[in-house]
N, CA, C and O atoms as a DFTB+ gen file, in Angstrom:
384 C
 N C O
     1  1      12.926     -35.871      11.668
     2  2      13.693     -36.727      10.784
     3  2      15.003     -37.064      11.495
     4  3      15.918     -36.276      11.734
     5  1      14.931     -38.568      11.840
     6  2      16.817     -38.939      11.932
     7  2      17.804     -39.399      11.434
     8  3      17.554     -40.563      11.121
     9  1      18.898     -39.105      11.158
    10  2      19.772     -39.807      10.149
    11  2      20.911     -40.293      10.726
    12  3      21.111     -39.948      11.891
    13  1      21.789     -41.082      10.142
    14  2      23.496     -41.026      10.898
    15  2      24.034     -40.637       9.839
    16  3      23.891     -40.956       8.658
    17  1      24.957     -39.590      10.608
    18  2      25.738     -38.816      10.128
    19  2      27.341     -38.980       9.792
    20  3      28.180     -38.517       9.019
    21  1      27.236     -39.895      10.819
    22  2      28.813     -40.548      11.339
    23  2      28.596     -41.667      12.082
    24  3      27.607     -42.277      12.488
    25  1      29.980     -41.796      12.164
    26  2      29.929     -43.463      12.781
    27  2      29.334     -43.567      13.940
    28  3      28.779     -44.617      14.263
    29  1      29.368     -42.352      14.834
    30  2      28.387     -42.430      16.557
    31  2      27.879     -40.822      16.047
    32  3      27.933     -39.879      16.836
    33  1      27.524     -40.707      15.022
    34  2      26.559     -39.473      15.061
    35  2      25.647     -39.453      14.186
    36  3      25.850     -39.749      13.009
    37  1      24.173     -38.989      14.810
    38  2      23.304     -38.874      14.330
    39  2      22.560     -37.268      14.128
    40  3      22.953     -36.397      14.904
    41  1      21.683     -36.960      13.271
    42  2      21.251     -35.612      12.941
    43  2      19.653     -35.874      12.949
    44  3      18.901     -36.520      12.219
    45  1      19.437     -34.902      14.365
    46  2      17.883     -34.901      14.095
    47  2      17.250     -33.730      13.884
    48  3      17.295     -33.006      14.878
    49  1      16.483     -33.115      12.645
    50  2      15.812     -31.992      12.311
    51  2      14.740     -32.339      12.769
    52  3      14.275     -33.473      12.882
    53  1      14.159     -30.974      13.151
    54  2      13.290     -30.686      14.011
    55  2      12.373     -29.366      12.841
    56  3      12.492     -28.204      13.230
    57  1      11.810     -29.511      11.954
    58  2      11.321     -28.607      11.082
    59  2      10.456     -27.646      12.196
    60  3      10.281     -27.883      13.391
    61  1      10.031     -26.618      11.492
    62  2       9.621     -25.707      12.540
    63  2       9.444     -25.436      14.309
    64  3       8.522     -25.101      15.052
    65  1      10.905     -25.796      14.466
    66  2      11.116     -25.357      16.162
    67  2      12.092     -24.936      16.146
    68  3      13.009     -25.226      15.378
    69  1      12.084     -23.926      17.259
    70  2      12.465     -22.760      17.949
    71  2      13.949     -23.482      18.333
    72  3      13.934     -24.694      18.553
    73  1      15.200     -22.760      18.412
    74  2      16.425     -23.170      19.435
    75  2      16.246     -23.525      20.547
    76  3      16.915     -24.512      20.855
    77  1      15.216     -22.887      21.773
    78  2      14.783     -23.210      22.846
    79  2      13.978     -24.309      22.738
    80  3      14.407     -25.120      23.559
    81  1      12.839     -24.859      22.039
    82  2      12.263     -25.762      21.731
    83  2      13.358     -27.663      21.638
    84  3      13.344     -28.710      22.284
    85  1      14.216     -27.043      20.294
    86  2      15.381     -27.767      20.155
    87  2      15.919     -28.453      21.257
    88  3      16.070     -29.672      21.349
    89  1      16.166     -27.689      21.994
    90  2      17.385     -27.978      23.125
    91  2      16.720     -28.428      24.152
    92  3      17.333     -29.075      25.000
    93  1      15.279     -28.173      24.299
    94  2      14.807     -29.014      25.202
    95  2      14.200     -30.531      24.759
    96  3      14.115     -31.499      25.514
    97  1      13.884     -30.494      23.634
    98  2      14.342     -32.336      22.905
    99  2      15.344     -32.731      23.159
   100  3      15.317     -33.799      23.769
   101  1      16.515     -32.228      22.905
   102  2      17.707     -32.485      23.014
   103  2      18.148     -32.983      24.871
   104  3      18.751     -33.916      25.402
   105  1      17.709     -32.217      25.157
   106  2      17.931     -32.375      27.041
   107  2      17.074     -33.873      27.402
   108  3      17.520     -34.797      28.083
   109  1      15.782     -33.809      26.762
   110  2      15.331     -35.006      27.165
   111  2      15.867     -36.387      26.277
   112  3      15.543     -37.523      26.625
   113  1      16.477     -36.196      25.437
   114  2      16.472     -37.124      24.701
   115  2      18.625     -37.877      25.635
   116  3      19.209     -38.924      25.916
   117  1      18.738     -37.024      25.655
   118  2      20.110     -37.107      26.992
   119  2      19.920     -37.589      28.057
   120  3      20.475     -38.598      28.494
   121  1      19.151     -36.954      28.575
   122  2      18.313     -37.583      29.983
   123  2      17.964     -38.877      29.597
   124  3      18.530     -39.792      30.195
   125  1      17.441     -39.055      29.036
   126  2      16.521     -40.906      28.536
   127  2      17.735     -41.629      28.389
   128  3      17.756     -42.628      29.108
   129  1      18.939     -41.429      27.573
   130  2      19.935     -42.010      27.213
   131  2      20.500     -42.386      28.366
   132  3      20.588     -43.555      28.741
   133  1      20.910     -41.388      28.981
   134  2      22.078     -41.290      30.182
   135  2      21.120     -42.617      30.934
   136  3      21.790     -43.645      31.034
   137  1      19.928     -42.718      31.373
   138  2      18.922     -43.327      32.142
   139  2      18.855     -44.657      31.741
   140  3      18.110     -45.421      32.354
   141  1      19.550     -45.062      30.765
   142  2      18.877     -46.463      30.069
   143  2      20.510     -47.180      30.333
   144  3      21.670     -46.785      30.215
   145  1      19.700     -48.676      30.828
   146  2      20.686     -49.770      31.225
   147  2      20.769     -50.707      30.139
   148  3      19.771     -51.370      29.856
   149  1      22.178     -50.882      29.296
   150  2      22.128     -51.740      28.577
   151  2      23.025     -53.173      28.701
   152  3      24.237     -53.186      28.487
   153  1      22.314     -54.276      29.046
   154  2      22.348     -55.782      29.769
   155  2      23.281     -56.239      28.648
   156  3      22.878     -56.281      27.486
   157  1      24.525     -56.583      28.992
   158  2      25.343     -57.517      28.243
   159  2      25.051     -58.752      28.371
   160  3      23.859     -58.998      28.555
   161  1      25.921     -59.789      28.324
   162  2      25.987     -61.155      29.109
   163  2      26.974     -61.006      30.537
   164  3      26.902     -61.538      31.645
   165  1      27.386     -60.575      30.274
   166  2      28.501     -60.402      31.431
   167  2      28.201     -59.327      32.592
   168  3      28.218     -59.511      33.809
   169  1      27.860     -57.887      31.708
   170  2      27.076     -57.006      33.089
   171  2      26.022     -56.002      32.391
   172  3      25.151     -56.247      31.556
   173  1      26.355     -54.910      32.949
   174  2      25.330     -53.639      32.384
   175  2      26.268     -52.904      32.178
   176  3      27.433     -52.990      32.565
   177  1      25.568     -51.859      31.305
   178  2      26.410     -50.736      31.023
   179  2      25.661     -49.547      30.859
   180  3      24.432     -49.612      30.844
   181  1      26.247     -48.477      30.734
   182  2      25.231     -47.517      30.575
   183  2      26.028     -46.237      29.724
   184  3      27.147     -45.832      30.039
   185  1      25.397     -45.817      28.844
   186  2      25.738     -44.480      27.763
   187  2      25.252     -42.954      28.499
   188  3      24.424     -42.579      29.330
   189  1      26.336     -42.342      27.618
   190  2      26.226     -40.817      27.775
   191  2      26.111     -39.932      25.981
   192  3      26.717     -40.273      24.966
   193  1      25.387     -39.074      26.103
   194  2      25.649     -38.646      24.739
   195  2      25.353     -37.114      24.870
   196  3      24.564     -36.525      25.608
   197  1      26.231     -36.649      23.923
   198  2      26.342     -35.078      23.716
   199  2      25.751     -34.603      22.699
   200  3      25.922     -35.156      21.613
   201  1      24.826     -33.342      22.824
   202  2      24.578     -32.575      21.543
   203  2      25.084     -31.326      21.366
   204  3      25.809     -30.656      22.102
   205  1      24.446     -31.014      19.925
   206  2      24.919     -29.815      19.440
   207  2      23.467     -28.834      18.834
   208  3      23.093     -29.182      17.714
   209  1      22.869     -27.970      19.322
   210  2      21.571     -27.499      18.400
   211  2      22.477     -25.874      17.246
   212  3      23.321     -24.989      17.393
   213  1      21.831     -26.241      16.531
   214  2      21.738     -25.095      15.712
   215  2      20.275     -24.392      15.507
   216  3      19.098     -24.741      15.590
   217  1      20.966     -23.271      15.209
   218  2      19.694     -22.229      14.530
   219  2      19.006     -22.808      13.457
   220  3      19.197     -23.910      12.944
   221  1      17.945     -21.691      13.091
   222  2      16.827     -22.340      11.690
   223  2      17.625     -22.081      10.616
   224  3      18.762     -21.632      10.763
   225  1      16.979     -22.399       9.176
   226  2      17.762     -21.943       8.292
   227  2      17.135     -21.003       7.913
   228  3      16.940     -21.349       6.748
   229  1      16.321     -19.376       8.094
   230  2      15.970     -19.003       8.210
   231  2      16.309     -17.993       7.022
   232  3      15.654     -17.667       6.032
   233  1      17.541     -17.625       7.470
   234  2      18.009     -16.431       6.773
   235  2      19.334     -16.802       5.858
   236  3      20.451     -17.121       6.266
   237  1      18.848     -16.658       4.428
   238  2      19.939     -17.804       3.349
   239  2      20.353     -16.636       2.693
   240  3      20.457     -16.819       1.480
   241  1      20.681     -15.273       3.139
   242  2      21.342     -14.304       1.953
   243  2      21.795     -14.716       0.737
   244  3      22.931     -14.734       0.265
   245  1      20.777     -15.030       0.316
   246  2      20.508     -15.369      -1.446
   247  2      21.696     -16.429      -2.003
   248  3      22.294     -16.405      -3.078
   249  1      21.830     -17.477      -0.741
   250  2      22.816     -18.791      -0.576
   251  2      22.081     -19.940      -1.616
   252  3      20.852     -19.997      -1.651
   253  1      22.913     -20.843      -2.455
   254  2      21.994     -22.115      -2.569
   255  2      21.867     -22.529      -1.863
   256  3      22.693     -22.271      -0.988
   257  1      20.638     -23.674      -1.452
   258  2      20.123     -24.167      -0.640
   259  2      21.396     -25.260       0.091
   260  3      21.617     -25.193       1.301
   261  1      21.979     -26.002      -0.596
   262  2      23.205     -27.026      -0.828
   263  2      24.042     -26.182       0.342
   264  3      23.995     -26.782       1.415
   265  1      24.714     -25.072       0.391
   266  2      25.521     -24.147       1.129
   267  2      24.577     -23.782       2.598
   268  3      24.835     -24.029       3.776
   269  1      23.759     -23.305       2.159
   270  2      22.650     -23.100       3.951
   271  2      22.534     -24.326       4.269
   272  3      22.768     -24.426       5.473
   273  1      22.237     -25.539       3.705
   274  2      22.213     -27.152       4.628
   275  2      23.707     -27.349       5.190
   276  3      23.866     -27.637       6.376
   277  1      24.779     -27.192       4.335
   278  2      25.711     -27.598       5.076
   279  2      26.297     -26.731       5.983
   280  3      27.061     -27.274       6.782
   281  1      26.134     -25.392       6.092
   282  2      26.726     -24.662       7.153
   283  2      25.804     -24.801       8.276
   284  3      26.176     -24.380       9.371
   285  1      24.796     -25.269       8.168
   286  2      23.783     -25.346       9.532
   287  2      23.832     -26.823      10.445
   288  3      23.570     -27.139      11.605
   289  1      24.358     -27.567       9.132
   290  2      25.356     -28.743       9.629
   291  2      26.327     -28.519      10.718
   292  3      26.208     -28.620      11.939
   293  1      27.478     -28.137       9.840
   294  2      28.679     -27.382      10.622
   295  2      28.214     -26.632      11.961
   296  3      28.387     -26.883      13.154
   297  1      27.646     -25.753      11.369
   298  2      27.261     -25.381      12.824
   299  2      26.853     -25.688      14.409
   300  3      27.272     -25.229      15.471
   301  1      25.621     -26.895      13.999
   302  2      25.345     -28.135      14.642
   303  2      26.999     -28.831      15.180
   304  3      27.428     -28.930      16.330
   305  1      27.422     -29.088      14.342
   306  2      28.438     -29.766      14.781
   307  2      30.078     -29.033      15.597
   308  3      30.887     -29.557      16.363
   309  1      30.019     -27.765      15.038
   310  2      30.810     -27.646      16.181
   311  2      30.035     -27.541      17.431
   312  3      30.575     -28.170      18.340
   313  1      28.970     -26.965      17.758
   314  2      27.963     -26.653      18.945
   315  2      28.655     -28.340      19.915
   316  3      29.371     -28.446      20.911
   317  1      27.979     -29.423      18.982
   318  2      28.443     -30.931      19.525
   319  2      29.621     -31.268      19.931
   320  3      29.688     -32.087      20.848
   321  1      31.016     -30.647      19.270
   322  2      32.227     -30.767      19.646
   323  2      32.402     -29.649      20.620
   324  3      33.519     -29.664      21.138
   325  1      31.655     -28.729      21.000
   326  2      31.783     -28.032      22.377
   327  2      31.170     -28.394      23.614
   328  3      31.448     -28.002      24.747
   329  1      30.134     -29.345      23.163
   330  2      29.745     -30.041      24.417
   331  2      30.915     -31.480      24.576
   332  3      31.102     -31.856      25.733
   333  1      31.382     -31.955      23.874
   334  2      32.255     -33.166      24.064
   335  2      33.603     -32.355      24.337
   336  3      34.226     -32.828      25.287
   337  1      33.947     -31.721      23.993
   338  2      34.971     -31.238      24.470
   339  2      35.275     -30.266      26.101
   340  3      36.362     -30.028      26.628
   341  1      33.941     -29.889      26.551
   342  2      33.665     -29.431      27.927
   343  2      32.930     -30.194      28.897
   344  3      31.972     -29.787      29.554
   345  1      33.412     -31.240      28.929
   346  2      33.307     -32.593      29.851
   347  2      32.461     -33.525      29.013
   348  3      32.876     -34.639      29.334
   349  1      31.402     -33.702      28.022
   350  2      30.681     -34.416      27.205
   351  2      29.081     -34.589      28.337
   352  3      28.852     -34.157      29.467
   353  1      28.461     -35.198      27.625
   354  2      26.336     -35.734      28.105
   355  2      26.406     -33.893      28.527
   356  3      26.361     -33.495      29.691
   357  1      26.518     -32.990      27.341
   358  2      25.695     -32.160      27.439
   359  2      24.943     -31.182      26.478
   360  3      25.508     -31.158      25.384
   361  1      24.254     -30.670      26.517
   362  2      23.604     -30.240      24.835
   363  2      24.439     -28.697      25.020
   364  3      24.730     -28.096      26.053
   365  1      24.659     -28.376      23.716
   366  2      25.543     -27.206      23.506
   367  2      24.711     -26.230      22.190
   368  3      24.436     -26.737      21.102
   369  1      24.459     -25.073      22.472
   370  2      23.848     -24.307      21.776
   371  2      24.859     -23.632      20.699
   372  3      25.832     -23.064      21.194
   373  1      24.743     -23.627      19.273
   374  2      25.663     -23.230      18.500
   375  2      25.372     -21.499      18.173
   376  3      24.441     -21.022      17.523
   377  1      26.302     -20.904      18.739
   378  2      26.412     -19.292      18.518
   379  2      27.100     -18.566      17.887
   380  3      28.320     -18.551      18.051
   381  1      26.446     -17.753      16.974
   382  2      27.264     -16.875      16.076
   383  2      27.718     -16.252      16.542
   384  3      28.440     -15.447      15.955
């Protein structure tokens, strides 16, 4: 499933896969990006993009569901602001 999240961010769940699984979507899906030429009128250009993976929601110590979606959010998202913030075009694993 993909959504936008923000104005240059998007959220893609990955229902039953692994962090390692994750992050290697994530690597290719960077790779493809970084790789792709986009033709103006005037010249080319080309994008970089950073991720962030989080863990499953696995373990909800008797959380509403509403509270485990958004901290796995958060989570995701600082992971993303640690790859943009340590040079950026790189996937960043979010750790407790």
């Amino acid at each position: 499933m993909l959504a936008r999240y923000g104005g240059e961010e998007f959220i893609v769940l990955l229902p039953d896969t692994a962090v390692r699984e994750g992050v290697v979507v994530a690597e290719r899906m960077r790779r493809k990006i970084q790789k792709t030429e986009f033709r103006t009128e005037k010249s080319s250009i080309s994008i970089t993009a950073s991720f962030g993976v989080s863990d499953s929601l696995v373990q909800t110590d008797g959380k509403e569901q509403e509270i485990v979606l958004s901290e796995f959010v958060a989570n995701a998202d600082r992971a993303l602001y640690t790859s943009k913030n340590s040079g950026r075009n790189k996937v960043t694993v979010f750790e407790r």
